[in-house]
C-alpha positions in Angstrom: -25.2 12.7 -26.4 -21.7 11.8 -26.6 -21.3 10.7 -23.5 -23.9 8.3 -23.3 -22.4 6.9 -26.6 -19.2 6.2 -25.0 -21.2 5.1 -21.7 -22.9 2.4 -23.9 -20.2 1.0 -25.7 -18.4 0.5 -22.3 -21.1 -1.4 -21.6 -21.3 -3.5 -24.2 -17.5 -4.2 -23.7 -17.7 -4.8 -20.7 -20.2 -7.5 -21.0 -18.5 -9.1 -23.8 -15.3 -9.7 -21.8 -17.7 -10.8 -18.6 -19.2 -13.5 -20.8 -15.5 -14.6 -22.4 -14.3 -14.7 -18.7 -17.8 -17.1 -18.2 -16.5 -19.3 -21.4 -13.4 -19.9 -20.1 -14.0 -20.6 -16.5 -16.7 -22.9 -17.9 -14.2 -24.4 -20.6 -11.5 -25.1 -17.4 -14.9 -26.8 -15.4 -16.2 -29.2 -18.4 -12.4 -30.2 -19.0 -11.3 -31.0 -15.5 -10.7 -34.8 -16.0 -9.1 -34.6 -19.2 -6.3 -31.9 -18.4 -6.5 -32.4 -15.1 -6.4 -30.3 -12.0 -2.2 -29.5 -12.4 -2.5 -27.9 -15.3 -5.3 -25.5 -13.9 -3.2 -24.6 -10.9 -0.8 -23.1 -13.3 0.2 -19.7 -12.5 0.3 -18.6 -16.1 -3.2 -19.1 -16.4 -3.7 -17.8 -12.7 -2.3 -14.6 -14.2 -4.0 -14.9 -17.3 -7.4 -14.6 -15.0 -6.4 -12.2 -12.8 -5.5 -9.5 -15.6 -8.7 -10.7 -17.7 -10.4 -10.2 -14.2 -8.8 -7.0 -13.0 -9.3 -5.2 -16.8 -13.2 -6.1 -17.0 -13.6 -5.3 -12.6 -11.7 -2.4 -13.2 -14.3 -1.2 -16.1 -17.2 -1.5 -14.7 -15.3 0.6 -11.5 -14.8 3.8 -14.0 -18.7 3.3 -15.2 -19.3 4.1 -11.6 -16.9 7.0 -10.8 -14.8 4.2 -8.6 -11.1 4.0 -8.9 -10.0 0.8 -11.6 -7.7 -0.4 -8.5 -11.2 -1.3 -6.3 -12.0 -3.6 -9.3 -8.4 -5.1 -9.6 -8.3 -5.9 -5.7 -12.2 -7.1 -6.2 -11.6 -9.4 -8.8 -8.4 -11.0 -6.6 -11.7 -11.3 -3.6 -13.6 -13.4 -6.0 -11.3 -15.4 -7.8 -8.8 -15.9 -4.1 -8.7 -18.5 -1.9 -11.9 -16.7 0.5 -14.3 -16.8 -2.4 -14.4 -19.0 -5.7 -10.7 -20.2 -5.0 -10.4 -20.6 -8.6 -7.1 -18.9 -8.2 -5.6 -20.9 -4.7 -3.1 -19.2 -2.2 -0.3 -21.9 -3.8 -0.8 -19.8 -7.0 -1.3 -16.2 -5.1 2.5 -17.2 -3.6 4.0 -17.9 -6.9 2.9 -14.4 -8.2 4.7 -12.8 -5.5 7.8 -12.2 -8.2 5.4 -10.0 -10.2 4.9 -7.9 -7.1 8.5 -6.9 -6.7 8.2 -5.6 -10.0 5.2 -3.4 -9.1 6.5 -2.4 -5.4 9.8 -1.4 -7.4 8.1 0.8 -9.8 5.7 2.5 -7.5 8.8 3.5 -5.1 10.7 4.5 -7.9 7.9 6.7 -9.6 7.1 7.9 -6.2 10.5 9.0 -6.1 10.4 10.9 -9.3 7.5 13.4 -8.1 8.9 14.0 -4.9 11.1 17.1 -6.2 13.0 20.0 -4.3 10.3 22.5 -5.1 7.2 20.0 -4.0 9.2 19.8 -0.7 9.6 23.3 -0.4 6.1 24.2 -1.0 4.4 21.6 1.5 7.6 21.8 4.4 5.3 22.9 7.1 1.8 20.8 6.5 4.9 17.4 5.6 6.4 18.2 9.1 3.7 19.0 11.4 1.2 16.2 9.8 4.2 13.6 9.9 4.7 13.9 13.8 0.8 14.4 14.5 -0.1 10.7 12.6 2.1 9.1 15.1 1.6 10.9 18.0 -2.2 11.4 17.6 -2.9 7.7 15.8 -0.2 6.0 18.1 -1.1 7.3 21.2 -5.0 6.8 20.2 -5.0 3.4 19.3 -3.1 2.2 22.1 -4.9 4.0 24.6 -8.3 2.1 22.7 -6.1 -1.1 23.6 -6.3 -0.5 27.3 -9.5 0.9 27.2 -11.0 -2.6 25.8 -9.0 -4.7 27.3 -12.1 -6.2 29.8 -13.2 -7.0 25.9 -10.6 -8.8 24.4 -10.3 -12.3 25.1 -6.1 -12.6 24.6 -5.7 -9.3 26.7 -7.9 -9.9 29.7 -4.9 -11.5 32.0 -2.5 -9.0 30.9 -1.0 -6.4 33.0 -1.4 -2.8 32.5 2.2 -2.5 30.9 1.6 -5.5 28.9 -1.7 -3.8 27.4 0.3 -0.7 26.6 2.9 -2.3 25.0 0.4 -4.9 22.4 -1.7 -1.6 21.7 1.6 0.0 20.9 2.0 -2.4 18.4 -0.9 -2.4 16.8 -0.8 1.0 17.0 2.7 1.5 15.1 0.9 -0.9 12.3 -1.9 1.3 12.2 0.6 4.4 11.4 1.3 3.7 8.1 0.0 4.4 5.2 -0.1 2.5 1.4 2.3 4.2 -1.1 1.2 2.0 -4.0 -2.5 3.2 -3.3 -1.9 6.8 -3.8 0.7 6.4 -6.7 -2.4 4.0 -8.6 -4.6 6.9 -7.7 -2.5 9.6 -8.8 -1.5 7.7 -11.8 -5.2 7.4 -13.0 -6.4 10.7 -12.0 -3.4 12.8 -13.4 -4.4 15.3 -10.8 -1.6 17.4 -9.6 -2.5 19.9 -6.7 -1.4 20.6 -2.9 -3.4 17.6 -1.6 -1.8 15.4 -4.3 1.5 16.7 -3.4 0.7 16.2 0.2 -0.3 12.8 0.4 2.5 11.7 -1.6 4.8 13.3 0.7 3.7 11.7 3.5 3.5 8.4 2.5 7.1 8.2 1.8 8.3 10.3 4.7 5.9 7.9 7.0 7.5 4.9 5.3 11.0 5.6 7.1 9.0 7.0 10.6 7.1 3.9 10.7 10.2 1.3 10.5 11.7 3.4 13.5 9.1 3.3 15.7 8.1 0.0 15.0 11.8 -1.2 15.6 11.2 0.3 19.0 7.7 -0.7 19.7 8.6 -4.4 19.0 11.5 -4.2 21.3 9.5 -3.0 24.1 6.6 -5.3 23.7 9.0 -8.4 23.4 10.4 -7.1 27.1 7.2 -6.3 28.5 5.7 -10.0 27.5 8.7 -12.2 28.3 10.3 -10.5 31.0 13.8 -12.7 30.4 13.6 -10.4 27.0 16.1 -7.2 28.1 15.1 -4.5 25.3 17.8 -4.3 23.1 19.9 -0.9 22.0 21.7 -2.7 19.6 19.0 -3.9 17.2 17.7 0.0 17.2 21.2 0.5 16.3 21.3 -1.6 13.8 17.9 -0.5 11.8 19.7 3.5 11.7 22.4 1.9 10.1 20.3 -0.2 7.2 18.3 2.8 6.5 21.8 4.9 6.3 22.6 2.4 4.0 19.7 2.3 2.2 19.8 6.0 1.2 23.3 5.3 0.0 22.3 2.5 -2.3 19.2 4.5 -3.7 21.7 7.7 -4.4 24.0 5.2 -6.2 21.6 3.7 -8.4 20.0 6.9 -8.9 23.2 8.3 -10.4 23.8 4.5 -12.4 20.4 5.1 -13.7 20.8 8.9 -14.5 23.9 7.8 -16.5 22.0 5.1 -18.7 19.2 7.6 -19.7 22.1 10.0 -20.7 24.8 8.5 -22.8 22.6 4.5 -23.9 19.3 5.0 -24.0 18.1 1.7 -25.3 15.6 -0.8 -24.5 14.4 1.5 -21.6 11.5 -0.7 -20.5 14.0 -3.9 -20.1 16.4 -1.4 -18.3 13.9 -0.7 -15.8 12.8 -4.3 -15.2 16.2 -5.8 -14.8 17.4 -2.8 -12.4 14.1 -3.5 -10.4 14.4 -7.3 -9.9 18.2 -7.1 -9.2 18.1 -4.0 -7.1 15.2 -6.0 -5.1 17.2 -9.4 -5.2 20.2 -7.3 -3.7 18.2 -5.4 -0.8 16.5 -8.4 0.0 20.2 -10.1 0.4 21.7 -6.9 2.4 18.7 -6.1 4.1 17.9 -3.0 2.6 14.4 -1.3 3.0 13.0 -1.7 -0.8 11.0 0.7 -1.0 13.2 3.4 0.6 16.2 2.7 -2.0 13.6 2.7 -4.8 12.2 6.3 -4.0 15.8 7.8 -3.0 16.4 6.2 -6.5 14.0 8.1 -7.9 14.3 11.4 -6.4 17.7 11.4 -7.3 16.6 11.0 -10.7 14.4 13.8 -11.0 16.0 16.5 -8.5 19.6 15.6 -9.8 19.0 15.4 -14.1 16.8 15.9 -16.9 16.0 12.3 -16.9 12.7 12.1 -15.2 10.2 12.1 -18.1 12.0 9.7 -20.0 12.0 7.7 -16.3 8.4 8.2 -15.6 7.3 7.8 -19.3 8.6 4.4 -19.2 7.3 3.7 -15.6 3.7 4.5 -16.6 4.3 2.1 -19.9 4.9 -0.5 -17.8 2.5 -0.3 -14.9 -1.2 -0.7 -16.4 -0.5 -4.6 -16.2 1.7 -5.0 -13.5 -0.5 -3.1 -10.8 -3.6 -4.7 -12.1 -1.6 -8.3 -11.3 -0.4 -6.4 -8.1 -3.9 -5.4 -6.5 -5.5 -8.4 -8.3 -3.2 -10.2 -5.8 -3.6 -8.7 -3.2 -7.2 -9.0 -3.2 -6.5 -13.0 -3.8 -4.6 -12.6 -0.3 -7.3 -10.9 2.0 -8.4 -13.3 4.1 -12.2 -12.8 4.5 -12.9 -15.6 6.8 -10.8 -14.0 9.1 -12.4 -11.0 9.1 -16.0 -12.6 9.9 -14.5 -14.5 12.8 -14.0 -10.7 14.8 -16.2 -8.4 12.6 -17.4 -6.5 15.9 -13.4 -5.7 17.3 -12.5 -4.7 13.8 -15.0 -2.7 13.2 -14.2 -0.7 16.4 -10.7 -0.7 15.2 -11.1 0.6 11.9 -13.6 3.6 13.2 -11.1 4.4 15.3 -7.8 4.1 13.1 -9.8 6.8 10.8 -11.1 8.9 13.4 -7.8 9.7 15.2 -6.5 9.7 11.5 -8.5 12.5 10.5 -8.0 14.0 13.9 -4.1 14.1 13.1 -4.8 15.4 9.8 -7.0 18.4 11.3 -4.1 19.3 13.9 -1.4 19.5 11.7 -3.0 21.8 8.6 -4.5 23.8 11.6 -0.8 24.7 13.0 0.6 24.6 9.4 -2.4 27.5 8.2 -2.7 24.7 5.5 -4.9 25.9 2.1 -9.0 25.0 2.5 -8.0 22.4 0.1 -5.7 20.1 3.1 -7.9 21.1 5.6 -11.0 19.7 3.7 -9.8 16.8 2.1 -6.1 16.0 3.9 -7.5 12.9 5.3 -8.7 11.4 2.4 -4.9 9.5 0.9 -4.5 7.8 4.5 -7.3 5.3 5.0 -5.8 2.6 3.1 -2.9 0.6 4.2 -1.1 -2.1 2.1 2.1 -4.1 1.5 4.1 -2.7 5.2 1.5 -2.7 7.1 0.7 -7.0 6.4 4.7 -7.2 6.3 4.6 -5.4 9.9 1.8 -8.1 11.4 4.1 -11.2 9.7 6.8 -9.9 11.8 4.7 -9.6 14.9 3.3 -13.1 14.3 7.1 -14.7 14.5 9.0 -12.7 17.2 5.8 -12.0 19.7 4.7 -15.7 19.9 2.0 -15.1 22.9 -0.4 -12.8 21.2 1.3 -12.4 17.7 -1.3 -14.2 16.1 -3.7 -12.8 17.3 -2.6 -9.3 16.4 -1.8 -10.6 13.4 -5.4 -11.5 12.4 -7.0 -8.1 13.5 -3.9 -6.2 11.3 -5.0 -7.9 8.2 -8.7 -8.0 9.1 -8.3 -4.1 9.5 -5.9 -3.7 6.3 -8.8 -5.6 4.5 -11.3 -2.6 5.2 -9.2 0.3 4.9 -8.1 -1.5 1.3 -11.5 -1.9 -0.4 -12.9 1.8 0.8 -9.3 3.9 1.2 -9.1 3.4 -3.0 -12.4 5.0 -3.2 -12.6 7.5 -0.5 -8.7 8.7 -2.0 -10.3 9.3 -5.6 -13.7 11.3 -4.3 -11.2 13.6 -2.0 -8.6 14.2 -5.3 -11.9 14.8 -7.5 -13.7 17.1 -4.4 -10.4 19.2 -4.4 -10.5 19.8 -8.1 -14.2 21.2 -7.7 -13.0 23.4 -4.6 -9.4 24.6 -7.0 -12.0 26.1 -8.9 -14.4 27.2 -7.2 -12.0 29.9 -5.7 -10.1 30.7 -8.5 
């Protein structure tokens, strides 16, 4: 009885905010002359719609069992550029600074959960199902690459090398994983078990994997497709030496933050905002991996002090708008069009990327003697693929200028699917291996 009570006043909310979103979209129509179109291309009130959007999307998600981030990167889809463009990719780019924000937050949470003990308890199935996603996926997808190549228009005069090295590439992309995916998921379900420690394990210990073997991918590719290209040492060299560096940053403002939280202890929330756009602004001038300073940060935080809860307290006091603007976003950057244009190769691509994903998944908890739980369910966290995986294809599109592009357009056309159902498939495994947890207790 109580339930359907609280079902139908959902409801009802929800349809009263649908019909003030209605009024005000209307409102912005009937008074186009007279405030003219400048003032609607605002990116306050682009905000303003994608929050109102996200909150009532995200709603009628939960009414449905469906995680509130599916409605958040729904509501970006409708209001974007490849639907209603009532918010335009002019106003998508200006929100970009709100995203910083989020990514910071997410990396530093994620860092706060990733303690000693969780890393003790889940060493082998972290080990053996790090080295089997990019053996199994990376090998797969590039082997799919030469497989099709009699069916890919940009690949057909290629040579057999120069196959191998754009399905390596693709491949590498198709390695990672979305960190701010399974953090939004954990942080709405509040479910803490093996499979939640696993999957955020693995998204940060993929993070570093993946800008390695990317680093070495591109290199090869570049060789392979302009042959006056020599692959270069020195740029590998170079990446150990940023991500050396980025450990020490993230160990240095771990302890500057542990500090704060111990002896000031004020204005917390405007702590944690300033640290995160300056910290940002500074690895983006040095050349730092964000995220990777961010979650050292973190971790150095919760494994090194008492200061975690007060850390994640006023994380999670933060984030309920900032990742709704942050998937809202998102969604307003998928490019659907896009997507059409190739539907059939993307398709195949997708199949595949979850196939040989699940296939890694099975290897590893199968040598680790993994709990039912990972075996069952371990593939669930790694459909979706976010923020590095469309800042991996950017990079492709500049420094591979013959297919680039095109590789480019099947990334994000592939990063499209995995986002709208990885979100949901994440939250039905986490809820499956609740019901199995106790079942056999």
């Amino acid at each position: 009885m109580s339930e359907s009570l609280e079902e139908k006043v959902d409801l009802k909310l929800v349809g009263k905010s649908i019909l003030a979103i209605l009024i005000l979209l209307l409102s912005f129509w009937l008074l186009e002359e007279p405030i003219g179109k400048e003032i609607q291309r605002n990116s306050l009130l682009a905000l303003g719609l994608l929050v109102l959007g996200g909150i009532v999307a995200g709603r009628i998600c939960q009414l449905f069992g469906l995680p509130s981030l599916t409605g958040y990167l729904g509501a970006g889809m409708i209001f974007g550029p490849s639907a209603f463009n009532i918010v335009d990719s002019n106003q998508v780019d200006q929100l970009r600074l709100v995203n910083s924000l989020a990514l910071a937050m997410i990396a530093l949470q994620a860092g706060c959960e990733f303690t000693k003990e969780m890393l003790q308890k889940n060493f082998k199935s972290l080990i053996h199902a790090t080295w089997t996603h990019v053996v199994v996926v990376g090998i797969g997808m590039t082997v799919l690459f030469v497989f099709m190549k009699p069916w890919i228009d940009f690949l057909v005069d290629m040579t057999f090398f120069q196959v191998a090295a754009v399905g390596a590439l693709f491949a590498a992309v198709a390695v990672s994983k979305s960190p701010a995916t399974v953090v939004a998921i954990l942080g709405e379900t509040r479910i803490k078990n093996p499979l939640a420690d696993h999957s955020l394990g693995i998204v940060v210990i993929l993070d570093v994997v993946v800008l390695v073997l990317f680093a070495v991918v591109l290199a090869f590719a570049k060789s392979s497709l302009s042959p006056d290209t020599p692959i270069s040492l020195s740029s590998l060299g170079h990446l150990f030496s940023e991500i050396i560096a980025s450990i020490a940053a993230g160990t240095f403002f771990g302890l500057f933050m542990i500090f704060y939280l111990r002896f000031i202890d004020r204005e917390r929330m405007l702590f944690v905002v300033a640290i995160s756009y300056g910290l940002t602004a500074l690895c983006s001038y040095l050349q730092y991996d964000t995220l990777l300073v961010f979650v050292v940060a973190g971790f150095v935080v919760t494994n090194f002090s008492n200061q975690a809860e007060k850390m994640i307290y006023t994380i999670e006091s933060l984030s309920s708008v900032v990742m709704i603007v942050f998937f809202a976003t998102a969604g307003a950057s998928l490019n659907l069009l896009d997507l059409t244009k190739v539907w059939q190769l993307v398709l195949i691509l997708t199949v595949a990327r979850t196939l040989t994903t699940w296939l890694a998944e099975d290897v590893a908890h199968r040598i680790a003697n993994s709990p039912k739980m990972l075996k069952k369910y371990g593939v669930t966290p790694f459909i979706s693929q976010a923020g590095l995986s469309i800042g991996l294809s950017m990079i492709i599109y500049e420094r591979v200028p013959e297919v680039g592009p095109k590789i480019a357009t099947l990334v994000i056309s592939v990063v499209t699917i995995n986002q709208i159902f990885g979100p949901i498939l994440f939250k039905w495994g986490l809820n499956q291996s609740v019901k199995l947890e106790k079942s056999l207790t």
